[in-house]
C-alpha positions in Angstrom: -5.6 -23.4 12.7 -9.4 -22.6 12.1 -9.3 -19.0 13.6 -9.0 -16.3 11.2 -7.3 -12.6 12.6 -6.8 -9.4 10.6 -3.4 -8.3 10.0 -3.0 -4.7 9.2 0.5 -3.4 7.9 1.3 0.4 7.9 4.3 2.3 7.1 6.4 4.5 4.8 6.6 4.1 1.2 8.9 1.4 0.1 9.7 -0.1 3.5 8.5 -3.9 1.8 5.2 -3.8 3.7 3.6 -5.6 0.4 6.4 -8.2 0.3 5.9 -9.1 3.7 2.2 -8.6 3.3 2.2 -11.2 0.2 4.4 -13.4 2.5 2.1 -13.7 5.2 -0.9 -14.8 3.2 0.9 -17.2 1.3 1.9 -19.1 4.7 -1.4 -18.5 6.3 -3.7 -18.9 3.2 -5.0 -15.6 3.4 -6.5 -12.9 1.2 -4.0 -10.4 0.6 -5.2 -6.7 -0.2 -2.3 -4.2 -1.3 -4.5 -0.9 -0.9 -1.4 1.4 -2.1 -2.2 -0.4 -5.2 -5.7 0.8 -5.2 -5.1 4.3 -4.8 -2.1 4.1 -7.4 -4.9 2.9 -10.2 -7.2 5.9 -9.4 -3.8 7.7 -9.3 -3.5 6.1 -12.9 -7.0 6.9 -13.8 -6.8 10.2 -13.0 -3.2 10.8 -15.4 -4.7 9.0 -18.0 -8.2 11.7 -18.1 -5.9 14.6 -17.5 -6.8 15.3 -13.7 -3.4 15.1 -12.4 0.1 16.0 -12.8 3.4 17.0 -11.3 2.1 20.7 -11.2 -1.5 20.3 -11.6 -4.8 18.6 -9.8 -8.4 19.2 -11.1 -9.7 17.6 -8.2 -13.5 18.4 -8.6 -12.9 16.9 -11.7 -11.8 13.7 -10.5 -14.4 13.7 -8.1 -17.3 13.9 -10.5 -15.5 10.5 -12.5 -14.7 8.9 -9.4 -18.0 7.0 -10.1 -16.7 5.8 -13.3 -13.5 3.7 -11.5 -13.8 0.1 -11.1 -11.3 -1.6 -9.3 -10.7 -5.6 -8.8 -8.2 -7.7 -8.0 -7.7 -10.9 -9.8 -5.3 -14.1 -8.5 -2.7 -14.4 -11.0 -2.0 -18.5 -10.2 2.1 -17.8 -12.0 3.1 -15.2 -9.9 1.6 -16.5 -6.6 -0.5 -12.8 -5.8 -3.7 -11.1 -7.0 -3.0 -8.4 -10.0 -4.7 -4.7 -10.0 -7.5 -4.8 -12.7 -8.8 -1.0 -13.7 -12.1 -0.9 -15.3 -11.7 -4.6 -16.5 -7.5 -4.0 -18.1 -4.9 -5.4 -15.6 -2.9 -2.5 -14.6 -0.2 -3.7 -12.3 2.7 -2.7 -14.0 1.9 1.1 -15.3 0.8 1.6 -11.5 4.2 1.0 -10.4 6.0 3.5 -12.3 7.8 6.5 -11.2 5.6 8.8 -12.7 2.2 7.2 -10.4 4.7 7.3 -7.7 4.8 11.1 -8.0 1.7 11.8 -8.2 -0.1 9.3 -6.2 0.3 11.0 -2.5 -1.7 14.3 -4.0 -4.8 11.6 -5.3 -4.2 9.5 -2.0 -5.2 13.0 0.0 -8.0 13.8 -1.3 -11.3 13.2 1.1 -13.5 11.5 -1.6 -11.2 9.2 -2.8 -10.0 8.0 0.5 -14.0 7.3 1.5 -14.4 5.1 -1.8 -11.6 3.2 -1.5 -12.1 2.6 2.4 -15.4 1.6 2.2 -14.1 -1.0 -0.2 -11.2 -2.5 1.9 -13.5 -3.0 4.5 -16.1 -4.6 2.7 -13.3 -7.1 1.5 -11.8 -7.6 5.5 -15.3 -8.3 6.9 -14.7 -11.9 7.1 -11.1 -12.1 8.2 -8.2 -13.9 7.3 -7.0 -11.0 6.1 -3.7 -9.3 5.3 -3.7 -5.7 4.4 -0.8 -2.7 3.7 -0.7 0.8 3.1 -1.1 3.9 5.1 -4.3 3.9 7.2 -5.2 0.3 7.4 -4.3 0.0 11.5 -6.1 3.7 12.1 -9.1 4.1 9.6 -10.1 1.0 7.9 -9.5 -1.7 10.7 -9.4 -0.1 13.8 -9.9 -3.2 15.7 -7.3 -5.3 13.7 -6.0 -8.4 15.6 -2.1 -7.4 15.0 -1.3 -4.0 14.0 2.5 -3.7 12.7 3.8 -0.3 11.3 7.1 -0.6 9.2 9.9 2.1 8.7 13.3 2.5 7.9 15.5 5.5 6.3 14.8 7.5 3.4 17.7 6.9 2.1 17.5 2.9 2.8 14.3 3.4 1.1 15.2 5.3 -1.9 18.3 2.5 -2.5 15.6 -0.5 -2.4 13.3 1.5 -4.8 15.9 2.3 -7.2 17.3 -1.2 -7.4 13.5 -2.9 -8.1 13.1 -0.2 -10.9 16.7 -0.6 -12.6 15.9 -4.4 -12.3 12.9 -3.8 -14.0 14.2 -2.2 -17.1 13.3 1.9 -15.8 15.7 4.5 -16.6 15.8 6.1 -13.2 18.3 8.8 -11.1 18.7 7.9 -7.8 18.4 11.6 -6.3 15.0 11.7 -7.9 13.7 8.8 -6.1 15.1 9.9 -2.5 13.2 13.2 -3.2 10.6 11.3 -4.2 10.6 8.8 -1.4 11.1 12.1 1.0 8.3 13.9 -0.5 5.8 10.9 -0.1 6.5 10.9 3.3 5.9 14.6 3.8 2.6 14.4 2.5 1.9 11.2 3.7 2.6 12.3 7.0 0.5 16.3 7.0 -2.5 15.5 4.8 -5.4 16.5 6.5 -7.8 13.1 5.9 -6.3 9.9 7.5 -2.7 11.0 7.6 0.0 8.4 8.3 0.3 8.0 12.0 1.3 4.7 14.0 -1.5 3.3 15.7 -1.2 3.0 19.2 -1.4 -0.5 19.8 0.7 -1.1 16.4 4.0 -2.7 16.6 7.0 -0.7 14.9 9.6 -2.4 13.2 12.3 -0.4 11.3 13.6 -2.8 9.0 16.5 -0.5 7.8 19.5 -3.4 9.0 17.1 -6.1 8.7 16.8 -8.7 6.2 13.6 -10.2 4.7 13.5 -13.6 6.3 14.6 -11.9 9.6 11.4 -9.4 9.6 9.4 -12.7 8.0 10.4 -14.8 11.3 9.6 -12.7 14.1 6.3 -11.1 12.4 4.9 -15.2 12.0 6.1 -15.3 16.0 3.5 -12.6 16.2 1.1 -14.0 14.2 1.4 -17.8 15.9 0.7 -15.6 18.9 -2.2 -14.1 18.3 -3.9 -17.3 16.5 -3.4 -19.1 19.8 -4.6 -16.7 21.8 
């Protein structure tokens, strides 16, 4: 199995495009690129200097510093996936609290962010072999991706998964608050001006609302066997 595609995975917020995405490079030995992670550590960046919050964005602000934001991911060998490193310090857990969740659609919209963090997805993809999820990854950064899937399923579906990986996680979280949250994302998501969420046309839709991991896992390798032996 020499050939090498590019797998591009859009869809709503907490439809378990990473987990499938993780999945998929285990089996196929690929790199594995969680860009929602990306633009949850500017998101984090941008809290931790005072440039956002729930009623406020200094976005020129942000701008200026966006120079200043290094971002990396490193393999951790224990858990089996690569960690989100910020400016050196591995961030993967404060990015994937509620409060980053929040706030990370407003930071995700802005123009000059997106550009950065495109022009670094691609730069990792330009070899292939690669598996990558988020918003814009079928659309923007690989246009020309050899499988294109877009994932969606309920809010409310959504909101129930969400709330269950937090409360397993130790957060102190009302449900309510994360279906408006999970409702609000995809408002946004969905009406920003730059690179909104949109399924690409050639993109394959699977809403995943009745359907188990290892069902969505199975038919998306069929897919995949498909295209390597094309």
């Amino acid at each position: 199995m020499s050939k090498k595609i590019t797998i591009a995975i859009d869809g709503f917020s907490s439809t378990g495009k990473s987990t499938i995405a993780k999945l998929l490079a285990k089996k196929y030995n690929y790199i594995y690129v969680d860009t929602g992670a990306m633009y949850r550590a500017v998101t984090l960046f941008s809290k931790q200097n005072n440039f956002v919050g729930k009623n406020f964005l200094n976005k020129d602000e942000l701008i200026s510093k966006l120079q200043l934001v290094r971002l990396s991911f490193q393999f951790n060998q224990k858990l089996g996936f690569a960690e989100m490193y910020l400016n050196g310090n591995n961030v993967e857990k404060e990015i994937r609290t509620l409060e980053v969740s929040q706030l990370v659609s407003k930071v995700a919209a802005i123009s000059e962010v997106r550009k950065k963090l495109v022009a670094e997805q691609q730069q990792m993809g330009k070899e292939g072999g690669i598996v990558m999820d988020g918003r814009d990854i079928g659309t923007v950064v690989f246009p020309d991706a050899d499988l294109k899937l877009f994932m969606t399923a309920s809010a409310d579906k959504r909101a129930t998964r969400r709330y269950k990986e937090l409360i397993d996680r130790g957060d102190k979280v009302n449900f309510d608050e994360i279906l408006f949250n999970v409702q609000e994302r995809d408002r946004i998501d969905s009406t920003r001006e730059d690179s909104p969420l949109i399924k690409a046309k050639d993109a394959i839709e699977f809403d995943n609302s009745d359907m188990g991991i290892k069902e969505q896992f199975d038919r998306i390798c069929s897919l995949v066997d498909s295209k390597l032996e094309d």
